[in-house]
Rosetta silent file (secondary structure, phi, psi, omega in degrees, C-alpha in Angstrom):
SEQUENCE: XXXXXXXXXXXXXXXXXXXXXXXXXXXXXXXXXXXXXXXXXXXXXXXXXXXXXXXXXXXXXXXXXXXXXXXXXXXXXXXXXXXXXXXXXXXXXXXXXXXXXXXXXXXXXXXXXXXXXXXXXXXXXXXXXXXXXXXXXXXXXXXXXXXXXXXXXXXXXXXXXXXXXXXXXXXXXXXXXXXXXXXXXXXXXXXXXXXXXXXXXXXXXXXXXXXXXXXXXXXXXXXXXXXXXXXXXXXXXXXXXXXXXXXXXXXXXXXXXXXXXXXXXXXXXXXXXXXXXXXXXXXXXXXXXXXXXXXXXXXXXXXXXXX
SCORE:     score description
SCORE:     0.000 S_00000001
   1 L     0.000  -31.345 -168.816   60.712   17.562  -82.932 S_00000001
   2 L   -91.731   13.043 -172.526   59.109   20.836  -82.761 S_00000001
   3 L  -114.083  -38.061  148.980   61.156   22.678  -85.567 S_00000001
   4 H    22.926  -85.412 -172.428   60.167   18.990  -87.465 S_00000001
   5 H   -53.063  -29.548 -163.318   56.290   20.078  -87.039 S_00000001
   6 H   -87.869  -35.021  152.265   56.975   23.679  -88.238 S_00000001
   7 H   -51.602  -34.319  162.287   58.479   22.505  -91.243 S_00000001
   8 H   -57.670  -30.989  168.024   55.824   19.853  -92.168 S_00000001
   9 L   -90.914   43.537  152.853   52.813   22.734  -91.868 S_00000001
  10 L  -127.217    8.109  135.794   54.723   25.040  -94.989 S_00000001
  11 L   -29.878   66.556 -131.733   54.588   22.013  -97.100 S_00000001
  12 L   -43.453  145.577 -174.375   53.217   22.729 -100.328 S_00000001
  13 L   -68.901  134.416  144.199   49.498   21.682 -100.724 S_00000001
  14 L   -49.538 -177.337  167.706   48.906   18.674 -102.903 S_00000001
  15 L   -67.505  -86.726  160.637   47.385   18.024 -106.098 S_00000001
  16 H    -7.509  -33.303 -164.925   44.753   15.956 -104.537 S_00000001
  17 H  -108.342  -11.055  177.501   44.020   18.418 -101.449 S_00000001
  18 H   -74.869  -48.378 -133.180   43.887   21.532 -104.187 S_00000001
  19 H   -91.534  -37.881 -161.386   41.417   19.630 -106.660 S_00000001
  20 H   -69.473  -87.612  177.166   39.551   18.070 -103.974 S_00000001
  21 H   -15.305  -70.665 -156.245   39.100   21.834 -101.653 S_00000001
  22 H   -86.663   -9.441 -173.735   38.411   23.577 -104.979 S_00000001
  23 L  -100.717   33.714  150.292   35.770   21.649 -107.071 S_00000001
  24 L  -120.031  -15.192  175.675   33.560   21.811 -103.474 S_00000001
  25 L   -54.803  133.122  145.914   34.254   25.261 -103.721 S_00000001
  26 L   -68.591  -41.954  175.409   31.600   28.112 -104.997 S_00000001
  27 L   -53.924  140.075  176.928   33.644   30.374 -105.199 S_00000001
  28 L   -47.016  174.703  177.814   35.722   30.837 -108.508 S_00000001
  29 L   -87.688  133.324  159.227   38.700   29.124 -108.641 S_00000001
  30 L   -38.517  153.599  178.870   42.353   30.316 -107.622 S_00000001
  31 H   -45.153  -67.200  176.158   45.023   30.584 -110.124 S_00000001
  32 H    23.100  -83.207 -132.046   46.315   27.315 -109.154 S_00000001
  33 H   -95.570  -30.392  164.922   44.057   25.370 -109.601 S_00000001
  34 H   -56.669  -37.549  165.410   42.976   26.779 -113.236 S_00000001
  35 L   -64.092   19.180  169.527   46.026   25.635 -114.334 S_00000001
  36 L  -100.929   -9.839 -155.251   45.105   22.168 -113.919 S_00000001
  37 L  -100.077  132.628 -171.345   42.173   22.552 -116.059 S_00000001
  38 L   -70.646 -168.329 -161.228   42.344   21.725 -119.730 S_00000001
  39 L  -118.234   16.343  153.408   42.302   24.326 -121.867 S_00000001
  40 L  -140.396 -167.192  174.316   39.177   22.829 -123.908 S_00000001
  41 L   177.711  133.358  170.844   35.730   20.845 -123.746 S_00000001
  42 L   -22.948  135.813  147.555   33.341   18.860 -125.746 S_00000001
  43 E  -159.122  172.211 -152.256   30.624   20.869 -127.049 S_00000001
  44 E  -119.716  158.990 -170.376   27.492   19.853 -129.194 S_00000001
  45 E  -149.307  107.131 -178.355   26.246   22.440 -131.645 S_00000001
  46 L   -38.889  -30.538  179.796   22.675   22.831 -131.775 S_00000001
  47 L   -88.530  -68.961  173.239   22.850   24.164 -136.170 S_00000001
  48 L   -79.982    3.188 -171.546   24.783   21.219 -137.052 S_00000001
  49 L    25.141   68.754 -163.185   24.082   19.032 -134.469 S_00000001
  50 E  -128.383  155.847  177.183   27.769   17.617 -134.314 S_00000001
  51 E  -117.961  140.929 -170.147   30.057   17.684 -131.189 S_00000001
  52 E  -133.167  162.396  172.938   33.276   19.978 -131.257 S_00000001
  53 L   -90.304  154.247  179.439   35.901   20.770 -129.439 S_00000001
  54 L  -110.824   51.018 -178.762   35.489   24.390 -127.568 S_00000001
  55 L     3.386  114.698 -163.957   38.585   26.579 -126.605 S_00000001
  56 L   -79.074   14.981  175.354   37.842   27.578 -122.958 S_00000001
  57 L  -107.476   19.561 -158.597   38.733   31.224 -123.880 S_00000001
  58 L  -120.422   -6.998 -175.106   35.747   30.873 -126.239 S_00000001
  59 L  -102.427  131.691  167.375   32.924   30.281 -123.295 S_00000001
  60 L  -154.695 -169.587  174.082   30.922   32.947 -122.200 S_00000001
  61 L   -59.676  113.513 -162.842   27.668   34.138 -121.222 S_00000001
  62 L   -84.512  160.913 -161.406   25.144   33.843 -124.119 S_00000001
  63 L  -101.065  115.399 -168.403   23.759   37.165 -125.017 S_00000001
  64 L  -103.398  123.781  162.820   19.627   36.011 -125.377 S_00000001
  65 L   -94.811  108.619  161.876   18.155   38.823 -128.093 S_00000001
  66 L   -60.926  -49.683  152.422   14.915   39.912 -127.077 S_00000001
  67 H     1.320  -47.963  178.749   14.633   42.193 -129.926 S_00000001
  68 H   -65.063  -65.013  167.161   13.662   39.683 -132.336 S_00000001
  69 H   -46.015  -38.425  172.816   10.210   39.268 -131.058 S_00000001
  70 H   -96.977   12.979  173.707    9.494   42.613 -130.193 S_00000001
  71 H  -142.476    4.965 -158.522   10.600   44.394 -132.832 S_00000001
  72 L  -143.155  -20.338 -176.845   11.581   42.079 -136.201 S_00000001
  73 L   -79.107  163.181  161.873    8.568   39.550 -135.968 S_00000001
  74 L  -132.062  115.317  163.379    5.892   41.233 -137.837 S_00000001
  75 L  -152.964  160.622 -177.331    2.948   39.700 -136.533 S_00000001
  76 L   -75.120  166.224 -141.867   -0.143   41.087 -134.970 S_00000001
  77 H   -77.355  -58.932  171.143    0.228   42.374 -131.339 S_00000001
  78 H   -30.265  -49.122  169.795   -2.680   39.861 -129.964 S_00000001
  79 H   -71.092  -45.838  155.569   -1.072   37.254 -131.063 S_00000001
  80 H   -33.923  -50.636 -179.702    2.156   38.425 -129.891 S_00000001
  81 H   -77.237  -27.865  172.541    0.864   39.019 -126.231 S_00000001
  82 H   -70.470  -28.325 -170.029   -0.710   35.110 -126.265 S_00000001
  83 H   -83.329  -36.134 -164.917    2.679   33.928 -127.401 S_00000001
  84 H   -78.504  -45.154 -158.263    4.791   35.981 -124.695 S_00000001
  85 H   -79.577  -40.587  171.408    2.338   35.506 -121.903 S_00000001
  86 H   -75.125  -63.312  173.342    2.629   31.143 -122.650 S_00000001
  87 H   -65.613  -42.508  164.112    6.370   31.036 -122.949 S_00000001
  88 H   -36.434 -100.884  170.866    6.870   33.759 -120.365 S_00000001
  89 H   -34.848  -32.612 -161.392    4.888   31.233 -117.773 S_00000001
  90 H   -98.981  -37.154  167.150    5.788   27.869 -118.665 S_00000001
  91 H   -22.982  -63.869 -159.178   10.127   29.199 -119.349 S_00000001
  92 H   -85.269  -15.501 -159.589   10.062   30.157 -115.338 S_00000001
  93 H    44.487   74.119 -178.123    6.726   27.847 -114.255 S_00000001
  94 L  -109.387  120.924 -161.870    5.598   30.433 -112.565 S_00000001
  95 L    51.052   41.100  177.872    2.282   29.765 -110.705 S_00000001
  96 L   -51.493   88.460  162.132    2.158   26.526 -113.240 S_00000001
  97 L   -85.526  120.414 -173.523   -1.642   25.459 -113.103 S_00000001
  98 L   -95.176  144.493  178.771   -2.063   21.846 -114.533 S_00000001
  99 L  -119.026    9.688 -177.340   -5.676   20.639 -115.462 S_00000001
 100 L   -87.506  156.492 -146.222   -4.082   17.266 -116.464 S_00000001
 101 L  -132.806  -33.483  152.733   -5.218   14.758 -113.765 S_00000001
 102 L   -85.830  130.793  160.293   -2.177   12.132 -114.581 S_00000001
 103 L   -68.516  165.204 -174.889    0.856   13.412 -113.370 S_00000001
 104 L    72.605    9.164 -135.354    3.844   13.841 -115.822 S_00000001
 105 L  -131.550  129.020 -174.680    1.034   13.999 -118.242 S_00000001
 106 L    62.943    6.914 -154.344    0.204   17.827 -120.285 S_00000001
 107 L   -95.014  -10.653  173.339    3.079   19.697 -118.550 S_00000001
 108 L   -83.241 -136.580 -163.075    4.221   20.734 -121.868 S_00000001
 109 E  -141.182   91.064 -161.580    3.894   23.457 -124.533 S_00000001
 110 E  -134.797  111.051  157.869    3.048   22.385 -127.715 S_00000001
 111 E   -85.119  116.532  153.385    2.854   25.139 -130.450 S_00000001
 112 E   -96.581  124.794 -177.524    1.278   24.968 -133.854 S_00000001
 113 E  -132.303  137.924 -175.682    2.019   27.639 -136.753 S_00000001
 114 E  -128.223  150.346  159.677    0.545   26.697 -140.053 S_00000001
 115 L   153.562  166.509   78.499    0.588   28.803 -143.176 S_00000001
 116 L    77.911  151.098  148.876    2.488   29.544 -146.310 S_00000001
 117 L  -105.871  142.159 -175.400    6.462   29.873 -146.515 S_00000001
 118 L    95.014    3.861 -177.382    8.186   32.941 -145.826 S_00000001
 119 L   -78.655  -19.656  177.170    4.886   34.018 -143.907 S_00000001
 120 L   115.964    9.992  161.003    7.373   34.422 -140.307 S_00000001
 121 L   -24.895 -101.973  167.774    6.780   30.589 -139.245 S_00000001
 122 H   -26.870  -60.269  157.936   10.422   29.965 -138.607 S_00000001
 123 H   -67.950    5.053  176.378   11.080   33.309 -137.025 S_00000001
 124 H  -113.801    3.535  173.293    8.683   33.076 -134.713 S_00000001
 125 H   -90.530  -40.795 -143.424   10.059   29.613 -133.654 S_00000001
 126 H  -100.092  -54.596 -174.270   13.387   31.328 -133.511 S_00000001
 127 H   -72.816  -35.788 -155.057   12.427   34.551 -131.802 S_00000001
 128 H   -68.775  -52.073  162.405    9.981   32.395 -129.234 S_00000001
 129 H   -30.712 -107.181 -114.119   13.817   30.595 -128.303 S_00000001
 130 H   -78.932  -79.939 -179.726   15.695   33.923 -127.551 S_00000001
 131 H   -14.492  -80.564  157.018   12.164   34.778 -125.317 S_00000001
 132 L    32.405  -96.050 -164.830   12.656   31.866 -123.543 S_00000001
 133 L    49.025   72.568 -178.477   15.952   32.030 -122.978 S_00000001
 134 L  -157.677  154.903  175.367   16.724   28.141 -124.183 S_00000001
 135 L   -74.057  140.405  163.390   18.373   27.051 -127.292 S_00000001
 136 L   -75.958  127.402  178.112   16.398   26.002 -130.384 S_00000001
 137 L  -110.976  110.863 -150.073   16.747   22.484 -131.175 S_00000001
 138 L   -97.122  103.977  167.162   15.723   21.972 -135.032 S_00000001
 139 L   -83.972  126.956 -174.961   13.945   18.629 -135.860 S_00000001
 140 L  -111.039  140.796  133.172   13.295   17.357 -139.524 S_00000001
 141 H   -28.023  -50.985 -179.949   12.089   14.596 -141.216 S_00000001
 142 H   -79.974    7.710  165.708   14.957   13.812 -142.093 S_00000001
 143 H   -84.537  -16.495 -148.186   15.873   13.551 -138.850 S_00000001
 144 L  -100.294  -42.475  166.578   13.625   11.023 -137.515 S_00000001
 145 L  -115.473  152.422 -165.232   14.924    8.114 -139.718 S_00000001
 146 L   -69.959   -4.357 -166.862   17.932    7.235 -141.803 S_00000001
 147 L  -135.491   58.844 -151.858   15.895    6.891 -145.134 S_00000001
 148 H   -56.859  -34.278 -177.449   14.041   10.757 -145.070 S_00000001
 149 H   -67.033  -75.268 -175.678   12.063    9.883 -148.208 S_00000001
 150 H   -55.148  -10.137  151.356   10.544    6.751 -146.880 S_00000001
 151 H   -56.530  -69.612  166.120    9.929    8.529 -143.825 S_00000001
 152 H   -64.113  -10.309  169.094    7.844   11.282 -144.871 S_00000001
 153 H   -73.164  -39.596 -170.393    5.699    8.515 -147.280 S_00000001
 154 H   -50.566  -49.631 -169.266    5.700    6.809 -144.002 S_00000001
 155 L   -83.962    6.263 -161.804    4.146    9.873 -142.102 S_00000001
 156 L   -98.793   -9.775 -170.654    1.784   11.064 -145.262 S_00000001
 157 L   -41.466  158.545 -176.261   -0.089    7.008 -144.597 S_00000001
 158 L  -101.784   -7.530 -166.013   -3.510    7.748 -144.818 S_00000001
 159 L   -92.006  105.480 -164.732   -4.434    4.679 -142.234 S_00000001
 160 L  -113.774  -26.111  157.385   -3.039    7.068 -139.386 S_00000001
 161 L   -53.637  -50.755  177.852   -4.828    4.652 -136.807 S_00000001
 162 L  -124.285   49.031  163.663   -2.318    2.034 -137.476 S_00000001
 163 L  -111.281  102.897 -153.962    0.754    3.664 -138.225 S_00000001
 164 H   -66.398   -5.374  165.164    2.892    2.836 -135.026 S_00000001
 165 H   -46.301  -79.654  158.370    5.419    5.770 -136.193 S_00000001
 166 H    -6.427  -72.641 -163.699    2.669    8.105 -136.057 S_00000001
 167 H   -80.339  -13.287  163.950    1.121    6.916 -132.739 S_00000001
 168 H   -49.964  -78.087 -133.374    4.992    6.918 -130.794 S_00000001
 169 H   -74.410  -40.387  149.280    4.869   10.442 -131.665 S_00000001
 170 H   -41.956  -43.635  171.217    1.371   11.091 -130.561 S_00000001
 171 H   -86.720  -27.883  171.845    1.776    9.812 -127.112 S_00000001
 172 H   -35.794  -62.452  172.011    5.427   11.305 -127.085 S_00000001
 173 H   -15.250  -40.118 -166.144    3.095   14.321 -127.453 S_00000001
 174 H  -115.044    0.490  168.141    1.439   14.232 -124.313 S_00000001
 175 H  -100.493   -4.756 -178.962    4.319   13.608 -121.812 S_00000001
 176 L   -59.891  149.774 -170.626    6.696   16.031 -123.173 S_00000001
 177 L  -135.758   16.678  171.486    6.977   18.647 -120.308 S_00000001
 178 L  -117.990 -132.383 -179.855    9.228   21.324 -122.579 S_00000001
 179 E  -114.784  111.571 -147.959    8.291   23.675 -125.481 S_00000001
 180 E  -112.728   99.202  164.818    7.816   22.021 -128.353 S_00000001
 181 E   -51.644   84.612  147.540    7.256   24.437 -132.268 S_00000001
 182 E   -87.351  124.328 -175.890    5.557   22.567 -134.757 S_00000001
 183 E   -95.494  115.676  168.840    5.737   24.137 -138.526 S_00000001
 184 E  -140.731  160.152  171.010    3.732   23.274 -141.350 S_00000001
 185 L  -131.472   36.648  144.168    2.399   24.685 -144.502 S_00000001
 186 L  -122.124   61.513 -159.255    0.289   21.786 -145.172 S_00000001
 187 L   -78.037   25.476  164.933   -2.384   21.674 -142.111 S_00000001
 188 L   -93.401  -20.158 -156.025   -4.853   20.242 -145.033 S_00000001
 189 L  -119.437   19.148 -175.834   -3.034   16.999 -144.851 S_00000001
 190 L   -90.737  133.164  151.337   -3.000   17.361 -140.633 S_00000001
 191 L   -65.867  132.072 -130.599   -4.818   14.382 -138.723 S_00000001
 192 H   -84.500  -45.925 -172.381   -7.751   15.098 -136.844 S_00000001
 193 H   -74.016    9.163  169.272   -5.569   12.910 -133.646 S_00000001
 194 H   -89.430  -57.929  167.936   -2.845   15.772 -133.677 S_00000001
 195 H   -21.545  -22.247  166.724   -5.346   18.633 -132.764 S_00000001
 196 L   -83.559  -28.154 -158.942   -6.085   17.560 -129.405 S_00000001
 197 L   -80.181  -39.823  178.795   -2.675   17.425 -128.429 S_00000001
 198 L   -70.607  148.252 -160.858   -2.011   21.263 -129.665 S_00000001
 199 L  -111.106  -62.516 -177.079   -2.137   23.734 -127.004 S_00000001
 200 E  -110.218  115.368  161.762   -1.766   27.105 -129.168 S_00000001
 201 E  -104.883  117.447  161.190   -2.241   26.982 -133.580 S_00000001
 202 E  -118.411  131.666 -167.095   -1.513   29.929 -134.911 S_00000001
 203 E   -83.887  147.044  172.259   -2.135   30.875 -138.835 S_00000001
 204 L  -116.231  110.690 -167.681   -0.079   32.866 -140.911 S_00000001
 205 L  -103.285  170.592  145.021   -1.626   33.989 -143.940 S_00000001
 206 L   -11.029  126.158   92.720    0.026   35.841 -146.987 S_00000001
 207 L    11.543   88.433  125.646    1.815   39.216 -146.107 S_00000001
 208 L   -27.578  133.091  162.190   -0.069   42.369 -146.586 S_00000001
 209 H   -26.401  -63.209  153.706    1.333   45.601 -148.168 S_00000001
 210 H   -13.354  -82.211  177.402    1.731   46.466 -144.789 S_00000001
 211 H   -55.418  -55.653 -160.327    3.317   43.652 -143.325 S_00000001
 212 H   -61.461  -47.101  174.375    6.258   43.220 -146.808 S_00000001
 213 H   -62.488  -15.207  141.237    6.496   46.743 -145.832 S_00000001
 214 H   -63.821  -45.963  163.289    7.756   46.181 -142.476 S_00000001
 215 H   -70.186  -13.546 -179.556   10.024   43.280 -143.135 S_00000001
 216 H   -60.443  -80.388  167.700   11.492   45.494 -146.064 S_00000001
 217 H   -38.830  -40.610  143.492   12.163   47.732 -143.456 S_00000001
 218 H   -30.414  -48.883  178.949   13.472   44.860 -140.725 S_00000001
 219 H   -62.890  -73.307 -173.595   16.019   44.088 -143.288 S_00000001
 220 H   -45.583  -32.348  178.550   17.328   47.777 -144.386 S_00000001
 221 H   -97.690  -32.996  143.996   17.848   48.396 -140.575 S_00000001
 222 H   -30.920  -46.237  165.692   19.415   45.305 -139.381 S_00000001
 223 H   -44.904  -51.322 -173.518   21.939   46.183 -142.617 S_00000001
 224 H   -66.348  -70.963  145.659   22.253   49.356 -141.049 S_00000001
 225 H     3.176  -55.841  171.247   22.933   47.922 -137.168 S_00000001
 226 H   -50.689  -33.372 -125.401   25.400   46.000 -138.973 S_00000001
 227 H    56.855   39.647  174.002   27.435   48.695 -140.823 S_00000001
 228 L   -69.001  143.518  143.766   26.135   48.038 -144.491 S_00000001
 229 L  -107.070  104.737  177.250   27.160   51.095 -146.346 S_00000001
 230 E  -131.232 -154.590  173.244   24.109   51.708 -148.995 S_00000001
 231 L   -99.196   96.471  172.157   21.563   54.897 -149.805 S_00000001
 232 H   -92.160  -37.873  177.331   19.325   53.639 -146.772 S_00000001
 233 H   -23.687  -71.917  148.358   17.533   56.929 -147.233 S_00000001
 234 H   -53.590  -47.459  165.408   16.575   56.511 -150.120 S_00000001
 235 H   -70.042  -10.647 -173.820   15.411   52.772 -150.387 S_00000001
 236 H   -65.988  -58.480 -169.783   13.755   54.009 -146.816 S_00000001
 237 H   -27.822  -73.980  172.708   11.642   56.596 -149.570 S_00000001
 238 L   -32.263  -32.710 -171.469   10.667   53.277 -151.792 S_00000001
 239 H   -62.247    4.439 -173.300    9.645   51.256 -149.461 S_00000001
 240 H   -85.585  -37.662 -168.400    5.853   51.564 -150.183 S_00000001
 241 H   -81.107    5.580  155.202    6.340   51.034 -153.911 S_00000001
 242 H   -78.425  -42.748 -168.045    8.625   47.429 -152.740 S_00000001
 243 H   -47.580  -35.288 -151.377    5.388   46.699 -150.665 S_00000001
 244 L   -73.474  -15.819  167.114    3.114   46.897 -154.024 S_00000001
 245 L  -116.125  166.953 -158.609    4.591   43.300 -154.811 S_00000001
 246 L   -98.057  119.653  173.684    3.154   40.438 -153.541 S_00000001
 247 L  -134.079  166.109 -173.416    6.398   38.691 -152.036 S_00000001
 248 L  -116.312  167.249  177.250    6.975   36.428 -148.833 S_00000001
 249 L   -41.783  -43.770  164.395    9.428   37.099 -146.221 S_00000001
 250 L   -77.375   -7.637 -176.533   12.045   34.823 -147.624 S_00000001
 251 H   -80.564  -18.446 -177.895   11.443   36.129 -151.195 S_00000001
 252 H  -119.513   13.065  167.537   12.684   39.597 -150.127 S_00000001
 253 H   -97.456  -24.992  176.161   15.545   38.638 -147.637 S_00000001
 254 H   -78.169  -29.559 -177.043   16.731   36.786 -151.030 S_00000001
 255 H   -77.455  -39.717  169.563   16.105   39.787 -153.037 S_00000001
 256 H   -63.931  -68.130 -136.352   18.457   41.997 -150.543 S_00000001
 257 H   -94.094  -19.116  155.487   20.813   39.848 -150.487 S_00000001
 258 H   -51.013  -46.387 -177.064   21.046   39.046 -154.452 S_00000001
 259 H   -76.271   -5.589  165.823   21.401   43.352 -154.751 S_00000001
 260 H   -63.937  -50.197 -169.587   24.208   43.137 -151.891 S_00000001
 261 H   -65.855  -19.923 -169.777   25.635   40.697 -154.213 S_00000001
 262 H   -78.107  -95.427 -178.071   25.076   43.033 -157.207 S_00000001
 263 H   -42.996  -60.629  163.199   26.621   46.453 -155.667 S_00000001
 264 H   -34.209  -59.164  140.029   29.470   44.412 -154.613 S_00000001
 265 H    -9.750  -84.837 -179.415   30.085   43.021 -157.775 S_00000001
 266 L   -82.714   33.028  168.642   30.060   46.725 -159.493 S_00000001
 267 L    32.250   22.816  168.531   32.032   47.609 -156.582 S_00000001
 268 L  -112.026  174.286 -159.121   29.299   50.727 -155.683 S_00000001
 269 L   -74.947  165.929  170.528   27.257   51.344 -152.748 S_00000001
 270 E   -77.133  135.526 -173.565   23.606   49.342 -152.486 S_00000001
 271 L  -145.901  175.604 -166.712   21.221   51.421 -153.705 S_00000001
 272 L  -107.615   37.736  173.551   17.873   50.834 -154.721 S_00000001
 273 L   -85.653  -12.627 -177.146   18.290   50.404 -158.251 S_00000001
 274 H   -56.362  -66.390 -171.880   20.786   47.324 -157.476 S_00000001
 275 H   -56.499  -27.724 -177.085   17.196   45.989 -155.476 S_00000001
 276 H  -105.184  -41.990  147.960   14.996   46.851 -158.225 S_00000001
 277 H   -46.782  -66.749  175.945   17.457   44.743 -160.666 S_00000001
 278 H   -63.007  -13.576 -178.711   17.169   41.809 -158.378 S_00000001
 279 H   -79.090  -67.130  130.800   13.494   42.445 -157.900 S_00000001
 280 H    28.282 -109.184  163.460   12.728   41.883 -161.078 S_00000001
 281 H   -26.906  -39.523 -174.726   13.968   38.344 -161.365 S_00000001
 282 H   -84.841  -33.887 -119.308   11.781   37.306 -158.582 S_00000001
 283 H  -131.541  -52.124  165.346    8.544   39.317 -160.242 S_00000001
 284 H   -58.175  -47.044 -179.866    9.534   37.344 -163.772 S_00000001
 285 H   -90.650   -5.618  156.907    9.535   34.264 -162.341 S_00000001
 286 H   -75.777  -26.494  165.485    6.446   34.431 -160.081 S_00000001
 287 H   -66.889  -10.557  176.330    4.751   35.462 -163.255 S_00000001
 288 H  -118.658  -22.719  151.725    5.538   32.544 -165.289 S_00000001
 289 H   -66.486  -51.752  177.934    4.715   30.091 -162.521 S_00000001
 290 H   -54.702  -29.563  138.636    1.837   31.549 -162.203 S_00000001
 291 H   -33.889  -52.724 -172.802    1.113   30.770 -166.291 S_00000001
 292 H   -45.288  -76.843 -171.704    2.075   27.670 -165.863 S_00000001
 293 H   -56.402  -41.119 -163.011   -0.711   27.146 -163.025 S_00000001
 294 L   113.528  -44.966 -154.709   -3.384   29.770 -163.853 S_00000001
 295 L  -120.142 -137.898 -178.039   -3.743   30.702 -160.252 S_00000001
 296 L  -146.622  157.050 -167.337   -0.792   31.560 -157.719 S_00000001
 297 H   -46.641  -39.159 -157.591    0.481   29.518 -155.156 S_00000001
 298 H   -69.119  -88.728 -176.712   -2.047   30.497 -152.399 S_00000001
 299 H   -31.229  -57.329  162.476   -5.059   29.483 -154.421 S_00000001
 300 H   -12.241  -57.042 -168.300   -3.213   26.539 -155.299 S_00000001
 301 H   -69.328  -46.623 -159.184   -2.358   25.074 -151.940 S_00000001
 302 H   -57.718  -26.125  166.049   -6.033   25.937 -151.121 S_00000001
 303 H   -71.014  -26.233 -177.306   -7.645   24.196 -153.976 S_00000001
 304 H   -76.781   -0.892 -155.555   -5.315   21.090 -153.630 S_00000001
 305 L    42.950   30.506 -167.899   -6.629   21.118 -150.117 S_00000001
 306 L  -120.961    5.198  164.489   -3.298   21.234 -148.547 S_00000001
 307 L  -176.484    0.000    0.000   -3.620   24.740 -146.952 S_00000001
């Protein structure tokens, strides 16, 4: 009986008494028991909002880039320090004081940035993420219903009192408890009942010499960070006379990347006559919109009352 017993403790552990032991465990897992594990897993993807399969040699630690805000937004520093100091607190809820008197009720974040496109809206939704340190989750119109035109006619009603879309979305408004980006570049066409509900609006107007000359510069060194090979030296020398046109952020990240496409093309380095070819194109055709209309987009929005 007793040599019985000694055989019976050197049994091999079960399945059951491994899986059981280690998923109570903190500790990483033993070889073992990883080899019970498949070797993928569902994952949902946040750009395309689609669920994939994930390779488990493919999960890691995400890398959160602070960088973008502090050194690629070009916005002014006061507003910068208002944005950082609000996401900074409500990210960790650190000392969270609520003035809302119903619980569940004001615990969020609700950010407005109105202005123009290509003014740094979108990056500053996109940098404020990476701050954070939570993924950006991108909402549309065309998200909210299956028929995106009669949606947005839906949300333009002018009876805004009795539009029960509208009024969901309004009280949605005040129980949400995470950090919520709203973008628009028509706040002329905003209802007077969304304004209570925003906690921060910030405006973006048209891009100063200044400012195009800093994203000009944002671009050319991110190329460089990359390994672009062009004459950054030279296009650095230029950049005041790229400032001198009036362009928006996305109008010169398109203009880059049409003279990437250029120098490729003629198989020579980017330089910045490639950039001053594509510049061009953009500088013809804001001049013949601008015929068309009389005035330029800005004046435009503002006379239409839509910005």
């Amino acid at each position: 009986m007793h040599e019985q017993e000694e055989e019976d403790d050197n049994l091999p552990i079960t399945r059951v008494e491994l899986l059981t032991d280690q998923m109570h465990s903190k500790a990483l897992p033993a070889e073992p028991f990883v080899l019970l594990l498949p070797a993928r897993i569902r994952r949902y993807g946040f750009h395309n909002k689609k669920w994939s399969w994930l390779l488990e040699k493919h999960i890691c630690e995400i890398e959160w880039n602070r960088d973008i805000f502090e050194n690629h937004l070009v916005l002014p520093e006061n507003k910068k320090d208002l944005i950082r100091a609000l996401i900074t607190v409500h990210a960790g809820k650190q000392n969270a004081i609520r003035t809302e008197f119903m619980a569940g009720k004001g615990e969020g974040l609700i950010v407005l940035l109105h202005g123009g496109p290509g003014t740094g809206k979108t990056l500053t939704a996109e940098s404020v993420a990476e701050l954070a340190k939570r993924p950006l989750y991108r909402v549309t119109c065309g998200d909210i219903g299956t028929e995106p035109q009669a949606v947005e006619e839906y949300l333009r009603s002018t009876d805004m009192q009795r539009n029960a879309l509208v009024s969901v979305f309004l009280r949605v408004l005040e129980y949400y408890d995470g950090i919520l980006i709203l973008t628009t570049n028509r706040i002329g066409t905003f209802d007077e009942a969304f304004k209570s509900r925003i906690q921060l609006a910030l405006h973006y107007p048209p891009l100063d010499a200044q400012d195009r000359k800093e994203v000009w510069r944002n671009f050319m060194q991110s190329l460089q960070k990359a390994g672009e090979v062009a004459e950054f030296s030279n296009i650095e020398e230029k950049l005041g006379k790229l400032s001198d046109y009036k362009m928006n952020g996305r109008q010169i990240r398109n203009t880059i990347d049409n003279a990437r496409q250029l120098a490729l093309y003629e198989g020579k380095t980017l330089a910045y006559s490639h950039i001053h070819k594509a510049l061009q194109v953009v500088v013809d055709f804001e001049s013949y919109v601008r015929e068309v209309h009389e005035v330029d987009d800005e004046v435009r929005a503002r006379d239409s009352g839509t910005r």
